[in-house]
C-alpha positions in Angstrom: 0.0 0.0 0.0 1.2 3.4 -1.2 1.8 6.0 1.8 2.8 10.0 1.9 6.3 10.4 1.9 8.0 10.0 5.2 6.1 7.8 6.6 8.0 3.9 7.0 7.3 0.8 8.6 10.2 0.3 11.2 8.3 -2.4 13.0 5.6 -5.5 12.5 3.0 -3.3 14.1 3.4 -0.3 11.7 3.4 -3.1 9.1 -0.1 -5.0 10.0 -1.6 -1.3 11.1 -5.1 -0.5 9.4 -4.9 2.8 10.5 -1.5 4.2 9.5 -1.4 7.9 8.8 -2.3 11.0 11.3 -4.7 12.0 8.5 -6.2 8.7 8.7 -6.3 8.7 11.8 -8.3 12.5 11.8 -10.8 10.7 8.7 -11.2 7.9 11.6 -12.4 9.6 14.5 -14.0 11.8 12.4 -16.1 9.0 10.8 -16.9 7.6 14.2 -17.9 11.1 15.1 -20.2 11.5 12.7 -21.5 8.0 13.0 -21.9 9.1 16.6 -24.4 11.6 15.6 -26.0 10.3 12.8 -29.2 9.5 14.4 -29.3 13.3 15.4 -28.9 14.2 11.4 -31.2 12.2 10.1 -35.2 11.5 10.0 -36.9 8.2 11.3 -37.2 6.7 7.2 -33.7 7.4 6.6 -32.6 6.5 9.6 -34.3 2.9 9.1 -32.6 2.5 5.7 -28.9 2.9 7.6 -30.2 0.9 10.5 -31.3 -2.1 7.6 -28.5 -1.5 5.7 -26.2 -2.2 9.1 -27.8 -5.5 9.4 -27.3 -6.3 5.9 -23.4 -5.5 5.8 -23.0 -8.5 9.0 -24.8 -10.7 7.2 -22.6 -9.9 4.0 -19.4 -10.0 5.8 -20.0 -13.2 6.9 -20.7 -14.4 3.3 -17.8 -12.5 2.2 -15.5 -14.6 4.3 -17.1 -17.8 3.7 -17.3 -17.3 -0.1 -15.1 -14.7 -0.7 -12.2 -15.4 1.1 -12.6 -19.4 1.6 -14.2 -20.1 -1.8 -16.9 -21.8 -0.5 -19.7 -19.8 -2.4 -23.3 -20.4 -0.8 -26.5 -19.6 -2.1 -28.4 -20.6 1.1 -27.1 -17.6 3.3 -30.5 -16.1 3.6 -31.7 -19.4 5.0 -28.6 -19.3 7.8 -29.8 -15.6 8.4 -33.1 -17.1 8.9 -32.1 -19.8 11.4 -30.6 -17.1 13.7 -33.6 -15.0 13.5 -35.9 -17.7 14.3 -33.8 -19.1 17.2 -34.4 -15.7 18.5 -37.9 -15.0 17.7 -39.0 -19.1 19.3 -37.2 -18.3 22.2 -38.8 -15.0 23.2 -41.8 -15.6 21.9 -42.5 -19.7 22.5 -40.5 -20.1 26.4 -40.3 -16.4 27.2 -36.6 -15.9 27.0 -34.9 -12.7 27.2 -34.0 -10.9 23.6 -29.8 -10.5 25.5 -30.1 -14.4 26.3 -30.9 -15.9 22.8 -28.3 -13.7 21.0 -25.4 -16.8 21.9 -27.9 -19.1 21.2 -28.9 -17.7 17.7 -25.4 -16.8 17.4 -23.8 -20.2 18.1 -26.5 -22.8 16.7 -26.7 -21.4 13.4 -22.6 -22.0 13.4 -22.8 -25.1 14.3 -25.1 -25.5 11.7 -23.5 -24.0 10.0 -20.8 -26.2 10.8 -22.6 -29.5 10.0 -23.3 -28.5 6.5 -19.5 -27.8 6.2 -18.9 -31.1 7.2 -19.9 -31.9 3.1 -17.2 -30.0 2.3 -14.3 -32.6 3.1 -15.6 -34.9 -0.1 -17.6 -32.5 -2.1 -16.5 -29.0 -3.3 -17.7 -25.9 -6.0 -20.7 -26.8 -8.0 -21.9 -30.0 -5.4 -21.4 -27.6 -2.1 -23.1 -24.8 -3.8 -25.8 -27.3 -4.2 -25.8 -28.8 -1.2 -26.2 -25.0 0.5 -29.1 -24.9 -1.6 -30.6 -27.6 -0.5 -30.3 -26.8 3.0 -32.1 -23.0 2.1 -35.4 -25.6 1.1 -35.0 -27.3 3.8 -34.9 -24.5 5.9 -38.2 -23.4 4.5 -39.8 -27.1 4.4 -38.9 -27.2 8.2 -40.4 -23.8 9.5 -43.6 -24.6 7.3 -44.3 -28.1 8.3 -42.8 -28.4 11.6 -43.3 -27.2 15.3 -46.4 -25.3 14.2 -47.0 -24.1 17.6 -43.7 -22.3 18.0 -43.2 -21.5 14.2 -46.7 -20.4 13.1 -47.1 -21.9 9.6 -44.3 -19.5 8.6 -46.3 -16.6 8.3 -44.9 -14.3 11.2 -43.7 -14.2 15.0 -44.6 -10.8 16.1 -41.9 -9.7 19.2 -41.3 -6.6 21.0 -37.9 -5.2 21.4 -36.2 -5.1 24.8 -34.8 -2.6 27.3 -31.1 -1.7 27.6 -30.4 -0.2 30.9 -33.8 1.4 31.4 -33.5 2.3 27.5 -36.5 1.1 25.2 -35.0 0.1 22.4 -38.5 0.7 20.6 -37.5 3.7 19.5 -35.3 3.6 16.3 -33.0 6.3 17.9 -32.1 4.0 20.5 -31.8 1.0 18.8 -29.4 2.4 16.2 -27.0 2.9 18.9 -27.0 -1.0 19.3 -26.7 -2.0 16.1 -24.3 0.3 14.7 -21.4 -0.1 17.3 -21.9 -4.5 16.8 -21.6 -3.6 13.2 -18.3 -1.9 13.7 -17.3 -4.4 15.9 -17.9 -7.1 13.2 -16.3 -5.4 10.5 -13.0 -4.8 12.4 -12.9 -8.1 13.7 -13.8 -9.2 10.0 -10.9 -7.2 8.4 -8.6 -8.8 11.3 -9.4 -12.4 10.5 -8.3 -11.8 6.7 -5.0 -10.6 7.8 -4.5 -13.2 10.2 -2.8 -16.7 9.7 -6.4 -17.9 9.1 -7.6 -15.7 6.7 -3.6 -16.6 4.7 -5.5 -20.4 5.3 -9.0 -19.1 3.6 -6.9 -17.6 0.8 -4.6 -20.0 0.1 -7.6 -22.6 0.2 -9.4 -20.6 -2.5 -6.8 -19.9 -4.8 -5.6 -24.0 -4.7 -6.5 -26.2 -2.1 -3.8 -28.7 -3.6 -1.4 -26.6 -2.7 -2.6 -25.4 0.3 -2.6 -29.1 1.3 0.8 -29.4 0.5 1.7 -26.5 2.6 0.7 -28.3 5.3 -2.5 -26.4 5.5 -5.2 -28.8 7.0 -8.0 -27.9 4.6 -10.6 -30.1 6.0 -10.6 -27.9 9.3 -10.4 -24.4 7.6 -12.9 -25.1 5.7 -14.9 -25.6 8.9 -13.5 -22.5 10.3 -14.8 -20.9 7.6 -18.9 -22.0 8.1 -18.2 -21.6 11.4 -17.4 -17.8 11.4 -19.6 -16.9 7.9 -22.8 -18.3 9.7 -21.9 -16.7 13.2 -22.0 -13.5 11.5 -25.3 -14.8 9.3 -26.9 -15.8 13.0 -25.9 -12.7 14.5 -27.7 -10.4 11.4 -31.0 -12.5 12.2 -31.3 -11.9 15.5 -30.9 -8.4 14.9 -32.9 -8.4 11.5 -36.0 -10.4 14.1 -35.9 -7.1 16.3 -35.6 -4.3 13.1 -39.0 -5.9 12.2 -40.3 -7.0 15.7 -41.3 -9.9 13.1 -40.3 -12.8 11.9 -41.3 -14.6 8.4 -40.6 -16.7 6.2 -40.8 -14.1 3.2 -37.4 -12.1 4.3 -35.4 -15.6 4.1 -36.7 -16.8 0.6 -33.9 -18.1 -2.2 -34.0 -14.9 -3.9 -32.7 -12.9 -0.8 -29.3 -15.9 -1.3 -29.1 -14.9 -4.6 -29.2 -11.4 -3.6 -26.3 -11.7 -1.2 -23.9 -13.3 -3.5 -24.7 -10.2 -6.2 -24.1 -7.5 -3.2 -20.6 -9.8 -3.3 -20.3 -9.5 -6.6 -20.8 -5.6 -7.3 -18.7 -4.9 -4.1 -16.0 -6.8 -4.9 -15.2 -10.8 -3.9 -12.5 -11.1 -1.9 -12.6 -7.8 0.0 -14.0 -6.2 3.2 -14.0 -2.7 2.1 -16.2 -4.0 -1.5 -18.7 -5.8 1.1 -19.0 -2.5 2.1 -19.5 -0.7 -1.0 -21.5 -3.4 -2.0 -24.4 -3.1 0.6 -24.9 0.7 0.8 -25.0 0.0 -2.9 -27.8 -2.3 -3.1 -30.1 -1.3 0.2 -29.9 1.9 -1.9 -31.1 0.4 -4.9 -33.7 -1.7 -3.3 -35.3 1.4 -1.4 -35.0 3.3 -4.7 -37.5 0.4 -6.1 -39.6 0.8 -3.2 -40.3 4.7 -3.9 -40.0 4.3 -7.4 -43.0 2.1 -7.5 -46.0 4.2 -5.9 -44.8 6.9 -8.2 -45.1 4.8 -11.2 -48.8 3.8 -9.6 -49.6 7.0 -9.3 -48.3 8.2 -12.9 -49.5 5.3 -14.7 -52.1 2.5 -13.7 -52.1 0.7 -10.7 -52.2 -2.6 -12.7 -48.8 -2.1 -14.2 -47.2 -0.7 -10.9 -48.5 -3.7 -9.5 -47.1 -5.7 -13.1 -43.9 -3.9 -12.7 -43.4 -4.4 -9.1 -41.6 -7.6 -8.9 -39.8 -7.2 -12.2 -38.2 -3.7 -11.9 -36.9 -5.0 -8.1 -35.3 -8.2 -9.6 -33.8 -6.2 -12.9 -32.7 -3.2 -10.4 -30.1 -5.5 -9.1 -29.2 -8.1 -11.3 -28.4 -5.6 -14.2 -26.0 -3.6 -12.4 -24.0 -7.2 -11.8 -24.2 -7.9 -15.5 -22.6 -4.7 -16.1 -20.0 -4.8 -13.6 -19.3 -8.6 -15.0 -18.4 -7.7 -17.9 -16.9 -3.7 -17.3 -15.2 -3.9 -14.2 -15.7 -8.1 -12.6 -13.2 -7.4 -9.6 -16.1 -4.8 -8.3 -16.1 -1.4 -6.8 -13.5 -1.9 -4.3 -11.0 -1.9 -7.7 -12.8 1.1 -8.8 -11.9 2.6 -5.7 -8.6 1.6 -5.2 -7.9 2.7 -9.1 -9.5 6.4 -8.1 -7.5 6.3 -4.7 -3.7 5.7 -6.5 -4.8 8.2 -9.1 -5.7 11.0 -6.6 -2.4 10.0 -4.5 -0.4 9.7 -7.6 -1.3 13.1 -9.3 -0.8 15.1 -11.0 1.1 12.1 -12.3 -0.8 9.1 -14.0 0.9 6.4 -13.0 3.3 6.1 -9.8 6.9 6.8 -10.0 
């Protein structure tokens, strides 16, 4: 990584340091500043969409190191963000728990899982585990539908309340923004950490050749188990906190599309890379809620009938055109697109660096 002049490494520290420069350093605090008082600068919708789109970005880093940085590309995340957020809502709802006690529990049983459906992984690998994710995403929804009917109502919604913090209600979106925003920067730094740890050199290595990864003395077989572990601890954690955004759980937020559309926020962000799973969801949430406005107004422009025709079509096409393009324009996503404009800006007025 290219830094201002004057600035070397003289130690191992300096080296692994994600914050390097005092000017980074100012753009950090500064960003936690304004994060900080966001709520304060913002009104309720909005404030929902950053709250939604915080939730999302858990769940995505997860996926991002599970399929991004392990290779192990699944398309039934949705359902593993689903598992966690029924854990939670059963628990509360069904046997009364508290929302702080069935966050470990949501947390830790959709690893293990998690975990479980890794176990496939020692014999089977790319095409045959991507289908045997998918399989587990139908038989997520098979199970909620047809099983435990008392605690998972047919599917079709466990309404829960949100809890107090310290005399706080977290009803109120204020409030509950500053719980879900400081576990989402929690998340993402410890994200960013494991990739630059010896396990995330493990995920890597595994994805670019298991053979030789093997040879390395890398045991794949339990990496690769590391891997579910940690992608659907982070999909667990996003449910529970997705089942008290919505104060209800269904199964109509954990559907195969919502899989799909998780490994295209990968995708347009950038594989491989904690600042494109960033880029990735403000990009889509934006997108999606863009849809949502756009269709009333084309409702109330045109007939209901082909709002209502439109609908479903323009919310698919919003998303999966913007992939196509960035396939074929620019496939290693917009963290490459930012790391192109970055050099350029720290390279001028020069156009390439000396």
């Amino acid at each position: 990584m290219t830094r201002p002049a004057g600035y070397y490494d003289v130690n191992y520290g300096q080296d692994m340091a994600i914050v390097r420069t005092v000017f980074h350093w100012w753009v950090f605090v500064a960003f936690l500043i304004l994060l900080a008082v966001l709520p304060f600068l913002l009104n309720d919708f909005i404030l929902r969409i950053v709250i939604t789109a915080a939730i999302v970005l858990i769940a995505a880093l997860g996926l991002q190191l599970l399929s991004g940085y392990a290779g192990l590309f699944s398309i039934g995340h949705s359902a593993f963000i689903g598992t966690g957020a029924y854990i939670t809502a059963v628990l509360m709802n069904s046997f009364g728990w508290s929302y702080w006690l069935t966050i470990p529990v949501a947390t830790l049983g959709t690893a293990l899982i998690g975990v479980m459906l890794g176990l496939f992984s020692y014999r089977i690998k790319e095409l045959y585990l991507i289908v045997v994710t998918l399989a587990f995403q139908f038989l997520f929804l098979a199970f909620v539908l047809n099983f435990f009917h008392e605690h998972m109502h047919h599917g079709e919604g466990i309404s829960l309340r949100r809890p107090y913090f310290l005399s706080v209600n977290l009803m109120d979106d204020n409030y509950f923004y500053y719980y879900v925003m400081p576990l989402t920067v929690l998340m993402t730094f410890f994200a960013r950490n494991i990739v630059r740890s010896r396990l995330g050199r493990a995920f890597v290595a595994i994805r670019d050749n298991d053979l030789s990864a093997e040879i390395m003395g890398i045991n794949i077989f339990k990496y690769k188990l590391y891997a579910f572990f940690i992608g659907c601890f982070y999909a667990g954690l996003a449910g529970s906190l997705w089942a008290m955004l919505m104060r209800n759980v269904g199964l109509s937020d954990f559907v195969i599309e919502y899989s799909i559309w998780y490994l295209a926020l990968l995708v347009l962000g950038g594989v491989g890379s904690i600042p494109g799973t960033i880029f990735g969801t403000i990009a889509l949430v934006g997108i999606k809620q863009l849809v949502l406005w756009l269709v009333p107004v084309l409702s109330s422009t045109f007939s209901p009938s082909l709002a209502h025709r439109l609908g479903p079509g323009l919310g698919l096409l919003s998303w999966a055109l913007p992939v196509c393009i960035f396939l074929i324009l620019e496939p290693r996503g917009m963290a490459h697109t930012w790391e192109v404009l970055k050099t350029r800006f720290q390279n001028w007025p020069f156009t390439y660096a000396i």
